[in-house]
C-alpha positions in Angstrom: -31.6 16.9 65.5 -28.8 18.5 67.3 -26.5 15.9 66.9 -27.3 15.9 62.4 -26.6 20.0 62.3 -23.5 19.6 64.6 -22.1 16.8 61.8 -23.3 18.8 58.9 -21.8 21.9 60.0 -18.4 20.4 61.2 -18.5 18.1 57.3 -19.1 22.3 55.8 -16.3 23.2 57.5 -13.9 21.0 56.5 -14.9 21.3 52.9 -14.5 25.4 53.1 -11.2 24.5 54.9 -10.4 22.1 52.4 -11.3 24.1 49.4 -9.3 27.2 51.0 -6.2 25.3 51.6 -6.0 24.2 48.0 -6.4 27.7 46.9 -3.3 29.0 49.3 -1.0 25.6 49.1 0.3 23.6 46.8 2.5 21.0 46.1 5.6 20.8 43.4 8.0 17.5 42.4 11.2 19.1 41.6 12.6 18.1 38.3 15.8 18.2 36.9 18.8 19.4 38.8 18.7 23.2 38.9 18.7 23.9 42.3 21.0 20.8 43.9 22.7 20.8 46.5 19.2 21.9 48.1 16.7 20.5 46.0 17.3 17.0 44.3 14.8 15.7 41.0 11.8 13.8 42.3 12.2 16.5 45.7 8.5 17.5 46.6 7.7 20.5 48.3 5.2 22.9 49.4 4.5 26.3 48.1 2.2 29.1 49.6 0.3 30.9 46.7 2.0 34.8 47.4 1.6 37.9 45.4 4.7 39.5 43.8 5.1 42.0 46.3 5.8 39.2 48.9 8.1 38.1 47.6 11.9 38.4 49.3 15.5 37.9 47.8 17.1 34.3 49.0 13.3 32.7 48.9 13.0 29.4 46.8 9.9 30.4 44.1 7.6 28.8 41.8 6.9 30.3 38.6 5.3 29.7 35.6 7.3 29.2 32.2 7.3 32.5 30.2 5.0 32.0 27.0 6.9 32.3 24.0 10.5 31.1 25.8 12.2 28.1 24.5 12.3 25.6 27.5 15.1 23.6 28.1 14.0 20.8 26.3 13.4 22.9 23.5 17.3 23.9 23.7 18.9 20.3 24.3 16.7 18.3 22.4 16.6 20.3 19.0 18.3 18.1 16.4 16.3 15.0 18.7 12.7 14.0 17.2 12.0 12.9 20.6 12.9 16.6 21.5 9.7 17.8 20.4 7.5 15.8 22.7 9.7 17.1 25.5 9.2 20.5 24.7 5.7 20.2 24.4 5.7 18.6 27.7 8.0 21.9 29.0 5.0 24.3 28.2 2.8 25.0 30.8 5.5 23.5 33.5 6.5 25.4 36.7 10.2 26.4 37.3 11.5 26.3 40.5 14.4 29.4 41.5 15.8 31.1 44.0 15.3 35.0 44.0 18.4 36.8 43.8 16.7 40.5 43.1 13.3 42.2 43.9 11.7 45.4 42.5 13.6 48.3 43.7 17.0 46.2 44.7 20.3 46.4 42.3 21.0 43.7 39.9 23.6 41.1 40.4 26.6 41.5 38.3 25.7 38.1 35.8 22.2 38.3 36.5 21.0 39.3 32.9 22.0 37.9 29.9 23.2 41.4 28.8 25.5 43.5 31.2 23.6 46.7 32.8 25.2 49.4 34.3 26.2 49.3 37.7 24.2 50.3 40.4 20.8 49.3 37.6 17.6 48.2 39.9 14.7 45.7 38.9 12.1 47.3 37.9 8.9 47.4 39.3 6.6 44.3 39.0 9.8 41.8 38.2 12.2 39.2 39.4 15.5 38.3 39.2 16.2 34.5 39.4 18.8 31.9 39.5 19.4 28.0 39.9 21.2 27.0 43.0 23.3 24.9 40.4 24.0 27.4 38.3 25.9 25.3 35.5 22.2 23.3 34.9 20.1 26.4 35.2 17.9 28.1 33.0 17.5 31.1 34.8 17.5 34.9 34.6 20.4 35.1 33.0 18.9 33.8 30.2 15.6 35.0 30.7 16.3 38.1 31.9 13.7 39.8 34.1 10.6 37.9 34.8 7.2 39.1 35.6 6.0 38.4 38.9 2.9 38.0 37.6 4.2 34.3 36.9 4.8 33.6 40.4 2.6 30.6 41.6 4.1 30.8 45.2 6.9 30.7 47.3 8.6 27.7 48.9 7.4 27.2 52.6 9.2 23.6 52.6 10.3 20.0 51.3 7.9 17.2 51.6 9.0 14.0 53.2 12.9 12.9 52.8 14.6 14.3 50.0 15.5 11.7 47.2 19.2 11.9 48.1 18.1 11.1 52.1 18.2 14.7 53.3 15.9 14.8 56.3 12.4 17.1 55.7 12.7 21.3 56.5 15.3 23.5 55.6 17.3 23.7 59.1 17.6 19.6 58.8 18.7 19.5 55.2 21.4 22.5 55.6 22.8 20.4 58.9 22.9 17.5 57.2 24.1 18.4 53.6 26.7 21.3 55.3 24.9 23.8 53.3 25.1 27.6 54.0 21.7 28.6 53.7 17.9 26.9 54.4 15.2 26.6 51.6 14.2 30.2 52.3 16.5 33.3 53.0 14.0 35.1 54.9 11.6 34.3 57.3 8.4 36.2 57.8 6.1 35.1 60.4 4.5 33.1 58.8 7.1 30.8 58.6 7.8 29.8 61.8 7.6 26.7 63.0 9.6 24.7 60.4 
């Protein structure tokens, strides 16, 4: 008797723990090439579901498309029949970015598709994004400000061996690829341990 309410309350467990995991993680394939060097299309990583307000400049994020945006699909495909069925397909879709510009920090010169005055902070409740491959981005600059309420979660790490052969975690990938910075600019404690 022991021995059956021992099993069923270690099976609970696991399906509370289970069941709270997939409502904290969650896992993203990269596509496209937005963010190489440090991210390459067919890339997975995983993604810790933050509020807004945790949310620190030189972190890799996960946001939702803005509803009523074109998405890049939309934009390249536009004389393409085909194009159509793409940009369906681009509605509803995550972007991956980093953040270059929280609430309450000054705007990057470029940031914005329209110039601001210098010294101009993001306002409360938005983000300020950009491609690490900036030429293949669709980004704040053309999107301008973005509502942290799109935010699914913030990068903790990449899944397995990148698609270009980059070793898993962000110390290994900058090592290997010479890159100046890992997946996430700042640490919090959580994030030990990578």
């Amino acid at each position: 008797m022991i021995a059956v309410a021992v099993v069923a309350g270690c099976a609970a467990s696991a399906a509370l723990a289970g069941w709270w995991l997939r409502r904290r993680l969650v896992v993203v394939t990269v596509t496209g090439r937005s963010m190489e060097p440090t991210l390459h299309h067919g890339d997975r990583v995983l993604a810790r579901r933050v509020p807004g307000r945790a949310v620190r400049t030189g972190q890799l994020v996960v946001l939702d498309w803005p509803a009523g945006v074109a998405g890049p699909a939309e934009r390249a495909d536009a004389a393409d029949p085909a194009g159509a069925v793409r940009a369906a397909q681009d509605r509803g879709r995550w972007m991956l970015k980093r953040v270059i510009a929280v609430a309450g920090e000054p705007v990057p010169p470029g940031a914005l598709p329209e110039p601001v005055p210098p010294g101009t902070v993001v306002p409360p409740g938005r983000l300020v994004v950009r491609g690490d491959n900036a030429d293949l981005s669709h980004d704040s600059r053309q999107l301008g400000y973005l509502d942290d309420r799109l935010l699914l979660g913030v990068v903790m790490r990449r899944l397995g061996p990148s698609v270009s052969g980059q070793p898993a975690g962000s110390a290994a990938a900058s090592a290997v690829a010479g890159m100046p910075r890992p997946l996430v600019g700042h640490h919090t404690k959580e994030d030990q341990g990578w």
